[in-house]
Legacy VTK file of the C-alpha trace (Angstrom):
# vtk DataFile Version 3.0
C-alpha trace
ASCII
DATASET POLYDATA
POINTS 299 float
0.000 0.000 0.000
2.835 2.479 0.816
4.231 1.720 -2.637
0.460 2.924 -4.620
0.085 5.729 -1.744
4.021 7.357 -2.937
3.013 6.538 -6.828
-0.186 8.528 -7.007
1.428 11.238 -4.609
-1.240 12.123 -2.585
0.785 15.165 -0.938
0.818 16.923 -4.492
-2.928 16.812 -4.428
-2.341 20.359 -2.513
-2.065 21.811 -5.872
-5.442 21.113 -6.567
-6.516 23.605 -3.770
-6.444 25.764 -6.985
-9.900 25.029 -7.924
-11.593 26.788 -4.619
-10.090 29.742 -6.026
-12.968 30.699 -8.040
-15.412 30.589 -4.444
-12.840 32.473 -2.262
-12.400 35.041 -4.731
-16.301 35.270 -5.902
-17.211 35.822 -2.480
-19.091 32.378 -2.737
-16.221 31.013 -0.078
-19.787 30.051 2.401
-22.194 28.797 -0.711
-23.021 24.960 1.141
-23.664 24.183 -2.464
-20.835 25.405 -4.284
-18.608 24.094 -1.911
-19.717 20.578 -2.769
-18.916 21.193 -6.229
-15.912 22.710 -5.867
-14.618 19.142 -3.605
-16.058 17.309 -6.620
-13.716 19.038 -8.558
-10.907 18.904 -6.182
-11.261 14.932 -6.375
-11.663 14.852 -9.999
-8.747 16.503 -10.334
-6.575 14.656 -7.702
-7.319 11.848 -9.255
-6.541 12.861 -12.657
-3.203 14.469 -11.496
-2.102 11.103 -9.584
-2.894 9.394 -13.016
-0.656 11.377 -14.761
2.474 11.030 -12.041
1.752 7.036 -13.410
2.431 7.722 -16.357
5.427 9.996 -15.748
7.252 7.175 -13.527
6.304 4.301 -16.486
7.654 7.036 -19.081
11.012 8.000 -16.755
11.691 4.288 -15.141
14.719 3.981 -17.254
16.057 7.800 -16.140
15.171 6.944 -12.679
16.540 4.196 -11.866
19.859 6.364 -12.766
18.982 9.207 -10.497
20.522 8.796 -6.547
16.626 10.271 -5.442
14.094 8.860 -7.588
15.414 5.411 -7.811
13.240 4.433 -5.131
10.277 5.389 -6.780
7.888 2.630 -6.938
8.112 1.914 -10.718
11.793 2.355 -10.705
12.384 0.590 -7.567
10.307 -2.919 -8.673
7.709 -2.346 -6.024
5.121 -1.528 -8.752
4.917 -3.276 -12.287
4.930 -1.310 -14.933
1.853 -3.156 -15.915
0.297 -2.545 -12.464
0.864 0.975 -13.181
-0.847 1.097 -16.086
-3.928 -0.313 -14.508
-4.243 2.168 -11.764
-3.453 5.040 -14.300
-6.421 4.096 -16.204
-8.426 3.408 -13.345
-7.451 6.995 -11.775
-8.811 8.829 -15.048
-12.052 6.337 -14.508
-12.604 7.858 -11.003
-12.164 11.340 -12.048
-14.332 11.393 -14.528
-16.476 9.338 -12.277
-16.310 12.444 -10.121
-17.567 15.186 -13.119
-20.557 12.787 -13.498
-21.868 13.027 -9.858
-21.831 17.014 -10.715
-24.616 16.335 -13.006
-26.521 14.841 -9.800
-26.368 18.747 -8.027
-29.902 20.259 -9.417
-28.091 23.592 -9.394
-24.848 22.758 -11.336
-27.082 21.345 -14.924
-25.274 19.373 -18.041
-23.881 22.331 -19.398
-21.395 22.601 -16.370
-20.125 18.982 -16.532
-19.883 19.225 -20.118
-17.323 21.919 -20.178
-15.423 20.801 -16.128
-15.422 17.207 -17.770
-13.804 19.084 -20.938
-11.023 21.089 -18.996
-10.125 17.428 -17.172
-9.762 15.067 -19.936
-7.209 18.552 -21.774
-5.886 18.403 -18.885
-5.381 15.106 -19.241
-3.938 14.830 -22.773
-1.691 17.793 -22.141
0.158 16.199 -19.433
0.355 13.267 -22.082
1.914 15.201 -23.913
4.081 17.067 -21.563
5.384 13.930 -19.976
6.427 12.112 -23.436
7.936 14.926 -24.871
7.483 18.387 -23.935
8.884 18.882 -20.633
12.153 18.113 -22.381
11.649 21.649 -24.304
13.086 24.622 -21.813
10.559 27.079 -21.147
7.877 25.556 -22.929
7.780 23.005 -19.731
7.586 25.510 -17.148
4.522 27.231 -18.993
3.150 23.906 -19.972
2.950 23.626 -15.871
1.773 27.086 -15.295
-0.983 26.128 -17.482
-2.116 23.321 -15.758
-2.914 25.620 -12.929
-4.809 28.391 -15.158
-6.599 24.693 -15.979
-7.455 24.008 -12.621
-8.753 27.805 -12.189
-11.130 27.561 -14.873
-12.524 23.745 -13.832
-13.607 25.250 -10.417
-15.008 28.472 -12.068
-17.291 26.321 -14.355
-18.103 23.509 -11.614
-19.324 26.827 -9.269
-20.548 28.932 -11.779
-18.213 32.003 -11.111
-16.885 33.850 -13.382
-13.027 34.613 -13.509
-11.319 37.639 -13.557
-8.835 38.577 -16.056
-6.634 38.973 -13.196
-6.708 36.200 -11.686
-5.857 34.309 -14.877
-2.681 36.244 -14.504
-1.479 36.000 -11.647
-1.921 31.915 -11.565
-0.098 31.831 -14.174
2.483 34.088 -13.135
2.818 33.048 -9.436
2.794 29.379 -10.552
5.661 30.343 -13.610
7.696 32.011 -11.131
7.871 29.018 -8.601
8.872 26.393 -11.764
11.639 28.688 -12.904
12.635 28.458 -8.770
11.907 24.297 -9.116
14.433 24.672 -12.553
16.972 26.743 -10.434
17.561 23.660 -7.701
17.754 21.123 -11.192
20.693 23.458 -12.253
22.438 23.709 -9.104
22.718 19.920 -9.521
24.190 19.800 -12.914
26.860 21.907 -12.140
27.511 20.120 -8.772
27.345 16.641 -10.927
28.468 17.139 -14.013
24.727 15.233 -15.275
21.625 17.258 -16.129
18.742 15.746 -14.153
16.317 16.522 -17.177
17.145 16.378 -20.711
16.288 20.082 -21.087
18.548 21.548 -18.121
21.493 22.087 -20.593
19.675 24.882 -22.027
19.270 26.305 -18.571
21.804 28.191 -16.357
21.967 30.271 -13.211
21.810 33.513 -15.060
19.088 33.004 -16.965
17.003 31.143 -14.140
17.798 34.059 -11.887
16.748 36.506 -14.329
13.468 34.719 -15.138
12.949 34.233 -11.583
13.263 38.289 -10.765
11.035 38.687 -14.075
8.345 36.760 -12.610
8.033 37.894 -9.238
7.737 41.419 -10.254
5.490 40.928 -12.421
3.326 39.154 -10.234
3.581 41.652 -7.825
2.699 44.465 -10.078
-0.122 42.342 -11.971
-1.553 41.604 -8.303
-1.386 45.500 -7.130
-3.532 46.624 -10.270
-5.684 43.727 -9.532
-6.384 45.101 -5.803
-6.549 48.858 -7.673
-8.639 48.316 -10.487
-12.057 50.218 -10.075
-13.923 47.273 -11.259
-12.452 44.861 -8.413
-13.415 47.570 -5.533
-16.374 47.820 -7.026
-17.553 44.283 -6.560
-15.633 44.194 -2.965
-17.212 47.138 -2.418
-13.519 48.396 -0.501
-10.854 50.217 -1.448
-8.309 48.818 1.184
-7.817 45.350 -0.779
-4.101 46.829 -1.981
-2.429 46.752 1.517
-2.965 42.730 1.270
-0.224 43.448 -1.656
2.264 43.314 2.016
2.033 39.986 2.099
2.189 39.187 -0.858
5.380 40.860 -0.962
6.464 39.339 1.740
6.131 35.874 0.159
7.701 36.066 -2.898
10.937 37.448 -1.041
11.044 34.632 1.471
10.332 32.433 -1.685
13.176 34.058 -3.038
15.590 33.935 -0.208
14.579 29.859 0.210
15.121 29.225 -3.451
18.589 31.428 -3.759
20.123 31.596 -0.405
19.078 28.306 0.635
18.787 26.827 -2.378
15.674 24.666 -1.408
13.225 25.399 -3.808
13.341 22.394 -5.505
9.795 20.229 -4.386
7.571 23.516 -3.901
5.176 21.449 -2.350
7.100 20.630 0.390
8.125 23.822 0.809
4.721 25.353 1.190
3.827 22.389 3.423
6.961 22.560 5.937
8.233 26.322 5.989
6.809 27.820 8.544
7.280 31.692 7.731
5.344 31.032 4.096
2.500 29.227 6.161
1.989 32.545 8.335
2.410 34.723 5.545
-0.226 32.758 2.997
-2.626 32.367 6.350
-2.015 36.161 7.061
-3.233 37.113 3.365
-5.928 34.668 3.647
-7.465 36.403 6.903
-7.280 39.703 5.759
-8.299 38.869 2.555
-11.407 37.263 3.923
-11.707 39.887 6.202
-12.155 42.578 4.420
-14.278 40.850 1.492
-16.683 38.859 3.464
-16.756 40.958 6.602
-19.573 43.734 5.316
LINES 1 300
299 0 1 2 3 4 5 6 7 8 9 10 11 12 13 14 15 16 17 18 19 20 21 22 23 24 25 26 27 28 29 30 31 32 33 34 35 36 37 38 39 40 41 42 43 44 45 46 47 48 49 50 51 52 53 54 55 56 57 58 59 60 61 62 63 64 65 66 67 68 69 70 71 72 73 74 75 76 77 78 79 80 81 82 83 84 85 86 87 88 89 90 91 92 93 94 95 96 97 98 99 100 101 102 103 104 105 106 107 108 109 110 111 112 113 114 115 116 117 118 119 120 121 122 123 124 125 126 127 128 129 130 131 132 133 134 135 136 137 138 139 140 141 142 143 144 145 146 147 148 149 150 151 152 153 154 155 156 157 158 159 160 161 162 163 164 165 166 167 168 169 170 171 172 173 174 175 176 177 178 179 180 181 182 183 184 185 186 187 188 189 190 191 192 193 194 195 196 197 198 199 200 201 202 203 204 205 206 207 208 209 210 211 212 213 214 215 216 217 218 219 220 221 222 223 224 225 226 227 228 229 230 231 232 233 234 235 236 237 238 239 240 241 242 243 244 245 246 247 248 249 250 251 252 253 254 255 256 257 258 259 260 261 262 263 264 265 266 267 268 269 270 271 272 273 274 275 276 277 278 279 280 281 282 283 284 285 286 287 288 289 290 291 292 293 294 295 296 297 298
């Protein structure tokens, strides 16, 4: 069981958070209703995700069982088959899309919603395909193929919920989430130049200046992209306040300790466990999500 539970990576399902982030920022955060839609779509993606990490260890087995780290992956390791994974890949993509259909069963969400979240998944879906057996080896293209992915996630829990998304929002997903894989890229180049051996096929065309660059590039235009967001007349308009800019603080805040972790440190390169062990980006995500919540549900 440990062997499925660290294929199918359960921890990485944390991404998937991405799809609640149509309710908290549509104010819909308390809707009973859309709530259960938006853990549908949590699970239907979750599952669809850890089908994809299947089909990432079958495709890498030979590279992994070279790499000091990820030889004791399942697949890699012989714990798993590589026919066994196959099985639970396709059985994964089952369950998701076994997820979608229950959506139809919410009076409230109607065909036309599980129509276009069952759409988004099975793109989702292909594109990871795609990314895994070829793309990611492409520099650049793999980091935005990733930021995607989230923009992806966006959209499935705006059209499970009904809420529309904001330009800006688009944005800064893809942004925040193209800034932290240029960080992730950073820790696979630190590596190579330690080892002598790229641990991806496409780190050659990376180095330290160029990461560093991109990863500067990013942040600041997150940051920027996120301060019109809280300025823009329409946003205050629906929040009905005009304070939603001094959130930018901690948003701030985060990128630089992001920063620091990623160059001073130079830990940046599971994100997920970052987010899940570092204590100072915990308080500064939970500090944005108070005030945040504070000053848009608290009229």
């Amino acid at each position: 069981m440990q062997a499925y539970l660290k294929l199918i990576r359960p921890k990485q399902w944390v991404k998937n958070f991405f799809v609640f982030g149509p309710l908290f920022f549509g104010g819909e955060l308390f809707n009973g209703c859309s709530l259960v839609e938006g853990l549908l779509t949590f699970l239907a993606y979750s599952c669809v995700a850890s089908s994809i990490y299947c089909f990432n260890d079958i495709h890498d087995v030979a590279d992994d069982r070279r790499h000091p780290e990820k030889c004791h992956r399942p697949i890699a390791s012989g714990a798993i088959s590589v026919t066994t994974a196959y099985g639970l890949m396709a059985v994964l993509f089952l369950l998701s899309l076994t997820f979608v259909g229950v959506l139809s069963l919410i009076p409230e969400a109607g065909d036309g919603r599980v129509w276009r979240v069952g759409a988004v998944i099975v793109f989702y879906w292909l594109m990871n395909l795609a990314y895994c057996a070829r793309l990611k080896q492409y520099a650049v293209v793999d980091v935005c193929i990733v930021a995607f992915g989230f923009v992806l996630r966006l959209f499935a829990g705006g059209f499970a919920t009904d809420v529309v998304l904001s330009k800006w929002i688009v944005l800064m997903t893809f942004l925040i989430t193209l800034f932290m894989g240029f960080a992730k890229r950073r820790d696979d180049v630190l590596r190579m130049n330690a080892t002598g051996e790229a641990p991806r096929k496409n780190t050659s065309r990376y180095n330290l200046t160029f990461i560093n660059q991109a990863i500067t590039i990013t942040a600041s235009v997150t940051l920027v992209c996120y301060i019109m967001y809280t300025v823009s007349p329409e946003v205050q308009n629906h929040y009905h306040n005009s304070n939603l800019y001094l959130t930018s603080v901690f948003v701030l805040i985060g990128l630089l300790r992001y920063i620091q972790v990623t160059v001073v440190d130079e830990k940046s390169g599971n994100p997920t466990k970052l987010i899940l062990t570092d204590h100072f980006v915990q308080l500064d995500v939970l500090a944005w999500v108070l005030t945040f919540v504070f000053m848009i549900y608290g009229k």
